[in-house]
C-alpha positions as CSV (number, residue, x, y, z in Angstrom):
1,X,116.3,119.4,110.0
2,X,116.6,117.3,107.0
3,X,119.5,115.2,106.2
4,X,120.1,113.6,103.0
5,X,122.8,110.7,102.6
6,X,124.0,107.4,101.0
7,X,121.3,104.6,102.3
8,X,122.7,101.5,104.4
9,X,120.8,98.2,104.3
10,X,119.0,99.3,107.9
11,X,117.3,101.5,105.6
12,X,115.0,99.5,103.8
13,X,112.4,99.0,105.8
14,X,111.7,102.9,106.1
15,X,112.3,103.4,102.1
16,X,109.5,100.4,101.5
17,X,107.5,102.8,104.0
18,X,108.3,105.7,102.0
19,X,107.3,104.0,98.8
20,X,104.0,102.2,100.0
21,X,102.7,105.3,101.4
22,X,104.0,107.4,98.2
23,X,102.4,104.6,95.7
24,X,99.4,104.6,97.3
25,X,99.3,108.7,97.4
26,X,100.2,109.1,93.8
27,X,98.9,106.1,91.9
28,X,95.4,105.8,92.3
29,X,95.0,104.0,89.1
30,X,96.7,100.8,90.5
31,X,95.4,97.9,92.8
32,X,96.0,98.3,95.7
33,X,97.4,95.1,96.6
34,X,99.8,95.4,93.6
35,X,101.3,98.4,94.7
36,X,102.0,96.4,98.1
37,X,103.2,93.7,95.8
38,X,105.1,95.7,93.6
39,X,106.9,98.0,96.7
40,X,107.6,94.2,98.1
41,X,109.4,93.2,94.9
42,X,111.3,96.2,93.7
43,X,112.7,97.2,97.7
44,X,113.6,93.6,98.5
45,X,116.4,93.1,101.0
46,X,119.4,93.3,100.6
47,X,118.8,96.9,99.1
48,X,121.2,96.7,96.5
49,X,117.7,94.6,95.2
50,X,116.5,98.3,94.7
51,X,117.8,98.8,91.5
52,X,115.2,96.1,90.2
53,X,115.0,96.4,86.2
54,X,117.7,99.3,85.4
55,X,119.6,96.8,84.0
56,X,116.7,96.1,81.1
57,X,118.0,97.0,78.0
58,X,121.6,98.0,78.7
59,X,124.3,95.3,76.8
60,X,125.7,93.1,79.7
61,X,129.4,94.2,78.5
62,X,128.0,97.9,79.9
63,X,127.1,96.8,83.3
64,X,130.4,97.3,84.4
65,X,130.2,101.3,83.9
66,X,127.0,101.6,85.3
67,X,127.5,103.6,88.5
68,X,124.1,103.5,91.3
69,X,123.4,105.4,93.5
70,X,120.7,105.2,96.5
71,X,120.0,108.1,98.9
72,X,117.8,108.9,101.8
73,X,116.1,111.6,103.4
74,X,116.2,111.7,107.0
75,X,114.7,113.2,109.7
76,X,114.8,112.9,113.5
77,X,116.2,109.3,112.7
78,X,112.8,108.8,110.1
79,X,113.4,107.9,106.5
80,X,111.2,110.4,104.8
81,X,112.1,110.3,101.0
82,X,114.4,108.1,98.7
83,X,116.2,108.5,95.4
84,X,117.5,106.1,93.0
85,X,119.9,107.3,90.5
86,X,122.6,105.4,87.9
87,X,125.3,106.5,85.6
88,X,126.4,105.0,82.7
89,X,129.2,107.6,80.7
90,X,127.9,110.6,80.5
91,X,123.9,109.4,81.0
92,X,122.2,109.7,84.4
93,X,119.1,108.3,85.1
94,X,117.1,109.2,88.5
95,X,115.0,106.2,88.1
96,X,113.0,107.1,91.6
97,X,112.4,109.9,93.7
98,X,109.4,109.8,96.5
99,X,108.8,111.9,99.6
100,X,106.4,110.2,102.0
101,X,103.6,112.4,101.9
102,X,103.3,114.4,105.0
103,X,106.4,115.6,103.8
104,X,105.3,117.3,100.6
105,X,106.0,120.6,100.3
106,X,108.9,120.9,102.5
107,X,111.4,120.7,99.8
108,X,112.6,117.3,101.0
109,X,112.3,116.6,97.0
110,X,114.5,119.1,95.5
111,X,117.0,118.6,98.6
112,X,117.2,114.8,96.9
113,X,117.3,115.8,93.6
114,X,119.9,118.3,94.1
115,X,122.1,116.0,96.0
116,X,121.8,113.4,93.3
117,X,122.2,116.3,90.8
118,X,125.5,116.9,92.5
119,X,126.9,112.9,92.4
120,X,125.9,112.9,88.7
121,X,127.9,115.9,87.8
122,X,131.1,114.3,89.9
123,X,130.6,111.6,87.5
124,X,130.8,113.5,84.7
125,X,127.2,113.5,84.0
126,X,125.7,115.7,80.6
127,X,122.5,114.0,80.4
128,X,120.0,113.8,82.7
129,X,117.0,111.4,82.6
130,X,114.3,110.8,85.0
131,X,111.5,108.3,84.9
132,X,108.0,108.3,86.1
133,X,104.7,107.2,85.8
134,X,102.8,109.7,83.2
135,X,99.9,109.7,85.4
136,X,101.7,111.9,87.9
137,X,101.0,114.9,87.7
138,X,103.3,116.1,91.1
139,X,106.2,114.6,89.2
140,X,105.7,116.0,86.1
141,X,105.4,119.7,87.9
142,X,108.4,118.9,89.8
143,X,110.3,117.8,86.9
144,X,109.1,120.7,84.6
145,X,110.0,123.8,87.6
146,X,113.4,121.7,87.1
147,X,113.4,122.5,83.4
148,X,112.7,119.3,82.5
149,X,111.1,118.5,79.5
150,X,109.1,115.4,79.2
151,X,111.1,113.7,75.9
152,X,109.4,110.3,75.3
153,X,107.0,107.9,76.5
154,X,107.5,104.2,77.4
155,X,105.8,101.2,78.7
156,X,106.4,100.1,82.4
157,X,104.9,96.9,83.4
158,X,103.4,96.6,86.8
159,X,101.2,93.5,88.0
160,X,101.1,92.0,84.8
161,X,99.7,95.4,83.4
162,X,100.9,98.0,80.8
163,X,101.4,101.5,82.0
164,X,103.1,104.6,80.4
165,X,106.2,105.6,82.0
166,X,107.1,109.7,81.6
167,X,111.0,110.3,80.5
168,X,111.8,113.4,81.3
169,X,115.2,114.9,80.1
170,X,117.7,117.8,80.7
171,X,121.0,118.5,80.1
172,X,123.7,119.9,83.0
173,X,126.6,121.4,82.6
174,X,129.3,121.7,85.3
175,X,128.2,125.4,86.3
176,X,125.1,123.6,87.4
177,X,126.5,122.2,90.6
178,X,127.7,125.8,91.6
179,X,124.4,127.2,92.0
């Protein structure tokens, strides 16, 4: 049984595990010593470290009202799959969301996004954003059976390298965390 919940510190080394082994799966564009790099940097201890770069762009006087959120997906005591999400007002942004990959297909990934789904709306959430690389194709099914729609197009820079980043966007409404 899977079991989704808040992450602790203890956590990181399994959600670097989940990301290395989800990077290498899903981005077979990049080096693969950069991914390592990259999973090295962004998942640093202590995990609050996570959240590397959602802060880029957003006024310093609005980092007070930014709300994050870090979940896990558990199983038999394993960290299977992770999902980063922030609020800021009615905006939420998933800004991760990987499932190690002997997991995929066992809904693990919806079980995180609805979960997150459900803190954003207890924040008050309208807008929801999520973020990946537009090379994905699993992502971009996933977000689309979501009813996401891909709504812009932005540059991500890994390893010193430009990369397009997919925004995918939908609204909620409050009746969505009764279904």
């Amino acid at each position: 049984m899977t079991t989704i919940r808040r992450a602790f510190d203890a956590d990181a080394d399994g959600i670097r595990r989940v990301a290395r082994a989800a990077w290498h799966n899903a981005y077979d564009s990049l080096d693969s010593d950069v991914i390592d790099e990259t999973i090295s940097d962004w998942y640093a201890d202590p995990l609050g470290s996570a959240l590397h770069g959602w802060a880029g762009g957003v006024p310093a006087n609005d980092l007070d009202d930014i709300e994050a959120t870090l979940l896990v997906a558990e199983q038999d005591g394993e960290i299977i799959g992770f999902t980063q999400g922030i609020t800021m007002h009615t905006m939420g942004t998933m800004l991760r969301l990987y499932v190690h990959p002997d997991h995929h297909g066992e809904g693990v990934g919806t079980a995180l996004y609805d979960r997150l789904e459900d803190i954003f709306l207890e924040h008050g959430v309208e807008q929801f954003r999520a973020l990946d690389l537009a090379s994905n194709d699993r992502s971009r099914k996933f977000f689309e059976n979501l009813g996401f729609e891909r709504t812009k197009t932005r540059t991500l820079t890994i390893g010193g390298d430009p990369y397009d980043e997919a925004v995918y966007s939908c609204e909620l409404s409050p009746e969505d965390g009764d279904e």
